[in-house]
FIZAZA-352088 format. One line per 8 residues: number of its first residue (from 1); their letters; for each residue x, y, z of N, C-alpha, C. Coordinates in nm, 4 decimals. Each point is the difference from the previous one (the first is absolute). Layout:
FIZAZA-352088
NUM	A	X Y Z X Y Z X Y Z ~ ...
//
This chain:
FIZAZA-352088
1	XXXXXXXX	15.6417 7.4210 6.4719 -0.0810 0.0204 -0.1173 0.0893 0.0529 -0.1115 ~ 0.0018 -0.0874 -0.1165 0.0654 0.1114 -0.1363 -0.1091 -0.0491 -0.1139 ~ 0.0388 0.1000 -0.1032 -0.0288 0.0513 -0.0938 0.0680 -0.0952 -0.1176 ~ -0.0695 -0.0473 -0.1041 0.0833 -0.0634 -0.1028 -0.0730 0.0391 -0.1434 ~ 0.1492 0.0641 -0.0507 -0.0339 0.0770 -0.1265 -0.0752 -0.0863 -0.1345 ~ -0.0530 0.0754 -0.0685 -0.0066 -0.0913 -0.1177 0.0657 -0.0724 -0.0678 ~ 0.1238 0.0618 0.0254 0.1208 -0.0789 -0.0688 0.0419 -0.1282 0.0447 ~ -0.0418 -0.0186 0.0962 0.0187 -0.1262 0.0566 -0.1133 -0.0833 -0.0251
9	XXXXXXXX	-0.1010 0.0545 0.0099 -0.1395 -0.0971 -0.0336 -0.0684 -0.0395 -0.0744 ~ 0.1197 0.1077 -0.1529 -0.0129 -0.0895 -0.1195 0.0229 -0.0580 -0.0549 ~ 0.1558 -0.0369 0.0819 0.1147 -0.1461 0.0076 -0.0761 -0.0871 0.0608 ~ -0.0445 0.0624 0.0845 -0.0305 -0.1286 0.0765 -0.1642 -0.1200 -0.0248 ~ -0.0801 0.1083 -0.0724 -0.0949 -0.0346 -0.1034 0.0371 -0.0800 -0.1387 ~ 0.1361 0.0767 -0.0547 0.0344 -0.1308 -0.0844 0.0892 -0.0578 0.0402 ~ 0.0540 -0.0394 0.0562 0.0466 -0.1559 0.0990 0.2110 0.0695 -0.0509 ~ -0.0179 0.1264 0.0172 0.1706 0.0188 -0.0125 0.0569 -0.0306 0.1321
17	XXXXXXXX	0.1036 -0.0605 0.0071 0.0726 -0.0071 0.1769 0.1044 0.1110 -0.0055 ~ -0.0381 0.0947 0.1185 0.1109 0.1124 -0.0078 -0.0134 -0.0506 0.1426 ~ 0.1426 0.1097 0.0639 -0.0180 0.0134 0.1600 -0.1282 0.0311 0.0432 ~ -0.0731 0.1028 -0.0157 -0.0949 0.0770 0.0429 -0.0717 -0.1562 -0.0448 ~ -0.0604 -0.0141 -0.0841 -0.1353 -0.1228 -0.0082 0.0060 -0.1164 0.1169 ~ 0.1299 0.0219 -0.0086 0.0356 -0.1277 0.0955 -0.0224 0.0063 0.1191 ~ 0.0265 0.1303 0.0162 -0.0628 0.0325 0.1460 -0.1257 0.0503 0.0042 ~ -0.0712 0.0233 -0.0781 -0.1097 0.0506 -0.0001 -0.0628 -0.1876 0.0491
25	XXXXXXXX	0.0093 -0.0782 -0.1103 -0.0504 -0.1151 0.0020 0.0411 -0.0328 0.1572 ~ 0.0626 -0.0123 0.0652 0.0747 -0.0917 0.1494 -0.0948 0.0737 0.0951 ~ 0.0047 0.1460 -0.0426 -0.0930 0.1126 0.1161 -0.0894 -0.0266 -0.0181 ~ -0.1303 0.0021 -0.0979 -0.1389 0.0041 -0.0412 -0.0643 -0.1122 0.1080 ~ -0.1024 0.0529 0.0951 -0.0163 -0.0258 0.1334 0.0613 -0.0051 0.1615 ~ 0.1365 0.0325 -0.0554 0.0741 0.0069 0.1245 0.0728 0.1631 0.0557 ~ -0.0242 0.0827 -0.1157 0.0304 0.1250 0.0273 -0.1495 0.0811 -0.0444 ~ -0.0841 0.1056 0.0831 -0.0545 0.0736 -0.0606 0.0326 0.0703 -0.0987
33	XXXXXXXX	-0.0931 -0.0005 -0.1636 0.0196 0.0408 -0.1040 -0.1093 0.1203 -0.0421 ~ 0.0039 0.1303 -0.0313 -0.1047 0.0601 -0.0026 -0.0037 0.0059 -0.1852 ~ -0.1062 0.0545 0.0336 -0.0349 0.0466 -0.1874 -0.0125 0.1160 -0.0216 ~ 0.0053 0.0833 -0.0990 -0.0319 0.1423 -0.0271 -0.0611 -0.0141 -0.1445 ~ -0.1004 0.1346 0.0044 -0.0688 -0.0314 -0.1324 0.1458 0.0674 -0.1276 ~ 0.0784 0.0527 -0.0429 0.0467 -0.0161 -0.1014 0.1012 -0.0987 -0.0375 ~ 0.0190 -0.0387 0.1102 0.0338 -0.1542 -0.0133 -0.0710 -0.0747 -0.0405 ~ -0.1387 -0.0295 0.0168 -0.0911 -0.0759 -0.0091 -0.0009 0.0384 -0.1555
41	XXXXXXXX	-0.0315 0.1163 -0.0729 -0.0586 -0.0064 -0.1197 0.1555 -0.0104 -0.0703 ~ 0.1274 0.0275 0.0240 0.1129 -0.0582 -0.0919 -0.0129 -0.1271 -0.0059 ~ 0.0239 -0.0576 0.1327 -0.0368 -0.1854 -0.0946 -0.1129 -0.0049 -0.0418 ~ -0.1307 -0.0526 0.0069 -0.0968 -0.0032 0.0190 -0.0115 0.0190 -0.2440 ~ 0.0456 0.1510 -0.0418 -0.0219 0.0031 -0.1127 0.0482 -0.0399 -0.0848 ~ 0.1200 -0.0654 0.0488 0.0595 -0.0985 -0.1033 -0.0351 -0.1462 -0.0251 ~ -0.0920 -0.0204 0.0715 -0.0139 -0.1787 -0.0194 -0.1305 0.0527 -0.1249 ~ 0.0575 -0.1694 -0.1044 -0.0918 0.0042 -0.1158 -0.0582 -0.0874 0.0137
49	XXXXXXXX	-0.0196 -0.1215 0.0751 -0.1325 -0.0978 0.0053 -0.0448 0.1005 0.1290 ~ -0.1365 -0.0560 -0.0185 -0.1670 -0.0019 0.1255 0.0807 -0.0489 0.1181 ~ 0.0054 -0.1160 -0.0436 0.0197 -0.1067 0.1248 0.1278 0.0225 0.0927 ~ 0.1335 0.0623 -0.0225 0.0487 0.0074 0.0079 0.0564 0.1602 0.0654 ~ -0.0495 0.0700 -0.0496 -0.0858 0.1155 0.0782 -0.0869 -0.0196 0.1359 ~ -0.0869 -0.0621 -0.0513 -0.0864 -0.0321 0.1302 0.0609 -0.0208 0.1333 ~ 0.0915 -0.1210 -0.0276 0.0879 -0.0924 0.0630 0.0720 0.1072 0.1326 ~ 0.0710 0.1103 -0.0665 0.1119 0.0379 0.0139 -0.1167 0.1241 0.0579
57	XXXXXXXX	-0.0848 0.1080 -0.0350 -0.0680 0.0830 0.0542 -0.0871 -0.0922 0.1411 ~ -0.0272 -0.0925 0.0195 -0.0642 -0.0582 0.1413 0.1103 -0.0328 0.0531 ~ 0.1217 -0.0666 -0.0219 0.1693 0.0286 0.1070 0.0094 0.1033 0.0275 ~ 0.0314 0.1683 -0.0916 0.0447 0.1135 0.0513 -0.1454 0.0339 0.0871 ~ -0.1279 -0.0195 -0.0393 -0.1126 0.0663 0.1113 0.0204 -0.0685 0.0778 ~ 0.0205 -0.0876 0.0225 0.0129 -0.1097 0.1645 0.1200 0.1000 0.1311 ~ 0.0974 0.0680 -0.0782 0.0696 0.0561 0.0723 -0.0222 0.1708 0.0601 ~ 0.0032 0.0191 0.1509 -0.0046 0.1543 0.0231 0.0048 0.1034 -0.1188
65	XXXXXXXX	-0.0843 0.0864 0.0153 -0.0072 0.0885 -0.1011 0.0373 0.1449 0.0570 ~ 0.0625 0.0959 -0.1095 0.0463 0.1314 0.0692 -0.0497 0.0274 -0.1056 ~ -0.0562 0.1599 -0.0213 -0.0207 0.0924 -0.1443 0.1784 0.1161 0.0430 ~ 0.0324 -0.0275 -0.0945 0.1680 0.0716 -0.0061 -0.0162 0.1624 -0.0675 ~ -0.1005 0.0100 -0.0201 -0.0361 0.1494 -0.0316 -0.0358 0.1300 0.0292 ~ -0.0413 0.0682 -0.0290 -0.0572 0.1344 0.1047 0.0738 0.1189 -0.0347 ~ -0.0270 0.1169 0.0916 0.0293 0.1190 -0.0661 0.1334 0.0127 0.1153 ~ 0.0168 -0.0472 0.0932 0.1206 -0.0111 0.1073 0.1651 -0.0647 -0.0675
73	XXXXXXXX	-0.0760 -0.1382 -0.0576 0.1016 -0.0413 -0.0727 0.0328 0.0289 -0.1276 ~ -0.1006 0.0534 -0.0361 0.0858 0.0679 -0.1684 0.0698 0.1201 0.0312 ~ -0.0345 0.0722 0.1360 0.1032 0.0989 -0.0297 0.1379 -0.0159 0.0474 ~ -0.0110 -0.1006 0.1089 0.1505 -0.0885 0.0475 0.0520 -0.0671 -0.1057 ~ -0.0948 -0.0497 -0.1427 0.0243 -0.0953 -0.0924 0.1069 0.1439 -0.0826 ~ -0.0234 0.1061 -0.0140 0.0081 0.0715 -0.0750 0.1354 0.1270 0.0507 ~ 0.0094 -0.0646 0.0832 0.1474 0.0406 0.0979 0.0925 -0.0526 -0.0228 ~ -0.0517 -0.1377 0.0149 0.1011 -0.1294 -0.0276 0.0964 0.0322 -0.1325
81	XXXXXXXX	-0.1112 -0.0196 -0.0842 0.0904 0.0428 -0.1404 0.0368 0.0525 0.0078 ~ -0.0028 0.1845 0.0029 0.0494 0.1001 -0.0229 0.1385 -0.0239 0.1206 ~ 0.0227 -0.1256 0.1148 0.1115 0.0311 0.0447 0.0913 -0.0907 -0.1214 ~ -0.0598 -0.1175 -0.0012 0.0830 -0.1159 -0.0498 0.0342 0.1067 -0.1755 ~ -0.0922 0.0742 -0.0507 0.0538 0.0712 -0.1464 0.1271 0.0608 0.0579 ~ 0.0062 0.0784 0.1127 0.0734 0.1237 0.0427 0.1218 -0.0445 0.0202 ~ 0.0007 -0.1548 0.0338 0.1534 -0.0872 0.0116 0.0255 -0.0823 -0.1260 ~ -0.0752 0.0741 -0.1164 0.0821 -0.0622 -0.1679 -0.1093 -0.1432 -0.0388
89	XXXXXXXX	-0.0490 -0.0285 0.0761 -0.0954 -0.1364 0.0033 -0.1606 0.0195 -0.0035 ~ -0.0422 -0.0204 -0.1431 -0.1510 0.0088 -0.0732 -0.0374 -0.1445 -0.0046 ~ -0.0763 -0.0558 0.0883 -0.0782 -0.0870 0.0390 -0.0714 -0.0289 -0.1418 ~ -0.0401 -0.1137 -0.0472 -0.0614 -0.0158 -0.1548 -0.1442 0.0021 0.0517 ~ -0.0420 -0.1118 0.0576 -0.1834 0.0513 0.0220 -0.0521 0.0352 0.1880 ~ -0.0571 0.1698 -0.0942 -0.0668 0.0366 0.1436 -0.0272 -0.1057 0.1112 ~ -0.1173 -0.0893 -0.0914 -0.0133 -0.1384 0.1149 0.0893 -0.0233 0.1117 ~ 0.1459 -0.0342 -0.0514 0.0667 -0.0139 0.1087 0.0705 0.0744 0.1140
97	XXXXXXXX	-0.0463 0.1484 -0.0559 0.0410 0.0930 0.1155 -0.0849 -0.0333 0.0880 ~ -0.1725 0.0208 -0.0414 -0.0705 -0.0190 0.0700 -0.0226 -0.1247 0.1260 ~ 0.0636 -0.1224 -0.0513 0.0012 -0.1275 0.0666 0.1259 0.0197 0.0895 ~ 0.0980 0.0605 -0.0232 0.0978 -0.0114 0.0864 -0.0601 0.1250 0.0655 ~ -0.0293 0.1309 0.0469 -0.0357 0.0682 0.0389 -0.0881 -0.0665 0.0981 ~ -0.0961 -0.0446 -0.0393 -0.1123 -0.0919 0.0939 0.0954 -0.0790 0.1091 ~ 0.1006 -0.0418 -0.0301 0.0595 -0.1263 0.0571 0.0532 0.1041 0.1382 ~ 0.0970 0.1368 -0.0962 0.0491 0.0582 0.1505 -0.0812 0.0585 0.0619
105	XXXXXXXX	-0.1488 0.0374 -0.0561 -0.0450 0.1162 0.1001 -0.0418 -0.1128 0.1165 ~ -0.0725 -0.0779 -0.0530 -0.0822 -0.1553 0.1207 0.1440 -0.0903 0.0128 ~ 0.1257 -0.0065 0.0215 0.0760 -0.0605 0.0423 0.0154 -0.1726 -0.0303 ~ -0.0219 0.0084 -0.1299 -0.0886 -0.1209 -0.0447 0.1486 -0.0620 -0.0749 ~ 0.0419 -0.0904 0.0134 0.1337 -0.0685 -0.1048 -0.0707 -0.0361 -0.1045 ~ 0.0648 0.0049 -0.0851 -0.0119 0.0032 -0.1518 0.0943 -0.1370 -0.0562 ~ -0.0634 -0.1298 -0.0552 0.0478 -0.0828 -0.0766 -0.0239 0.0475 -0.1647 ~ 0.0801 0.0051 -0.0971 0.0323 0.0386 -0.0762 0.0595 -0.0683 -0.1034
113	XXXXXXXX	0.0204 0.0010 -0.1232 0.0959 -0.0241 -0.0955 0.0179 0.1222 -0.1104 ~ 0.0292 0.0946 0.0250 -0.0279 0.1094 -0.0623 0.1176 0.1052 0.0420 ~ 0.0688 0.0198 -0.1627 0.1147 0.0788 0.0967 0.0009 0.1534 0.0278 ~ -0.1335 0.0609 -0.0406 -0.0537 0.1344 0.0296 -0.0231 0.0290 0.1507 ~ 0.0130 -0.1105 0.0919 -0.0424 0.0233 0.1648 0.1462 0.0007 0.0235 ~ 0.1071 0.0043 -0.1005 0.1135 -0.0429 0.1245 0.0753 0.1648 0.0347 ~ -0.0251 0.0467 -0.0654 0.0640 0.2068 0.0489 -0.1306 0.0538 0.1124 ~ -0.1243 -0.1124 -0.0348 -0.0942 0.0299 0.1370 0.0134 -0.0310 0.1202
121	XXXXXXXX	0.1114 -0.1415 0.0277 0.0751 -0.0203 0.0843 0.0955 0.0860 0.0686 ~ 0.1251 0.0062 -0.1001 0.0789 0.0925 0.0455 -0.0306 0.1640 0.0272 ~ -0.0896 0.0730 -0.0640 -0.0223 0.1391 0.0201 -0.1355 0.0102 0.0887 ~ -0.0918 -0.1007 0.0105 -0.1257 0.0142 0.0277 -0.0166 -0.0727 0.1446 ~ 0.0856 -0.0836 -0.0065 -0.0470 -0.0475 0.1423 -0.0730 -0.1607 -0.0505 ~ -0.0411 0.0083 -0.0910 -0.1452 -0.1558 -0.0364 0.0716 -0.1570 0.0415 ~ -0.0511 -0.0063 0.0935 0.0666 -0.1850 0.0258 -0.0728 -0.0921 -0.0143 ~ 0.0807 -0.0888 -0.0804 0.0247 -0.1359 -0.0870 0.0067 -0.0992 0.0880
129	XXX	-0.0405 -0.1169 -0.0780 -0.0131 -0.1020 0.0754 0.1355 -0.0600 -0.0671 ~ 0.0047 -0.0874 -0.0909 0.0842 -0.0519 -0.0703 0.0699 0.1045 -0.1152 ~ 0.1465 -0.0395 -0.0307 0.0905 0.0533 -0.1172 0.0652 -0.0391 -0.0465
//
C-alpha cells in the first residue's frame, strides 16, 4: 500500500510525464493506492471546470480512504518539525509535515514530487517509492 502526494496527482491530472506519474500511471490497479483526506482536498481545489473535477473526485473516491489527522498525529506532526527546524531545515507548508508524518507513523511509502519530504527521508525515517 502507498500513499501518493498531491504533487504527483496534479501532474498527473494535467497530463505532465515525470518519473513519479509514470509510475503512478503503470501502478494504478496493480499496486494498492490509498487516499487521505488532505490530499483529497489539495487536488480536488484546484480543478476549474465541473466536469473535470467530478471526473477526477469519483477516481480519488474509488480508492481506500485514510483520515491523516487527529490529535496523535499532530503532535508527532509537530515533533517532526521542531526536529527537521532543529537540523537548519524549515519545511514550507505544514501540510507536508503532516503527510510525511502520516506516512512514518502507519509505515506507509510516500510517492512524491516535492522536495520538502526529502530531509523527511533522511532525518525522519519517511519511505519513498520513486526518486
Amino acid at each position: 500500500m502507498i500513499l501518493i502526494d498531491s504533487s504527483v496527482w496534479i501532474d498527473y491530472f494535467n497530463g505532465r510525464k515525470t518519473h513519479q506519474t509514470n509510475w503512478l500511471d503503470s501502478s494504478l490497479g496493480n499496486i494498492p493506492v490509498i487516499m487521505g483526506d488532505l490530499i483529497l482536498t489539495e487536488v480536488l481545489q484546484g480543478f476549474k471546470s465541473d466536469k473535470e473535477f467530478e471526473i477526477a473526485k469519483d477516481l480519488l473516491l474509488s480508492l481506500p480512504f485514510m483520515g491523516m489527522g487527529g490529535h496523535v498525529l499532530a503532535l508527532e506532526s509537530a515533533k517532526n518539525y521542531r526536529i527537521l527546524r532543529k537540523n537548519g531545515i524549515t519545511v514550507r507548508k505544514t501540510i507536508d509535515v503532516i503527510i510525511g508524518t502520516f506516512c512514518i507513523y502507519n509505515r506507509i511509502p510516500l510517492l512524491h514530487d516535492d522536495k520538502d519530504f526529502d530531509p523527511m527521508v533522511e532525518l525522519l525515517g519517511l519511505l519513498t517509492v520513486v526518486k
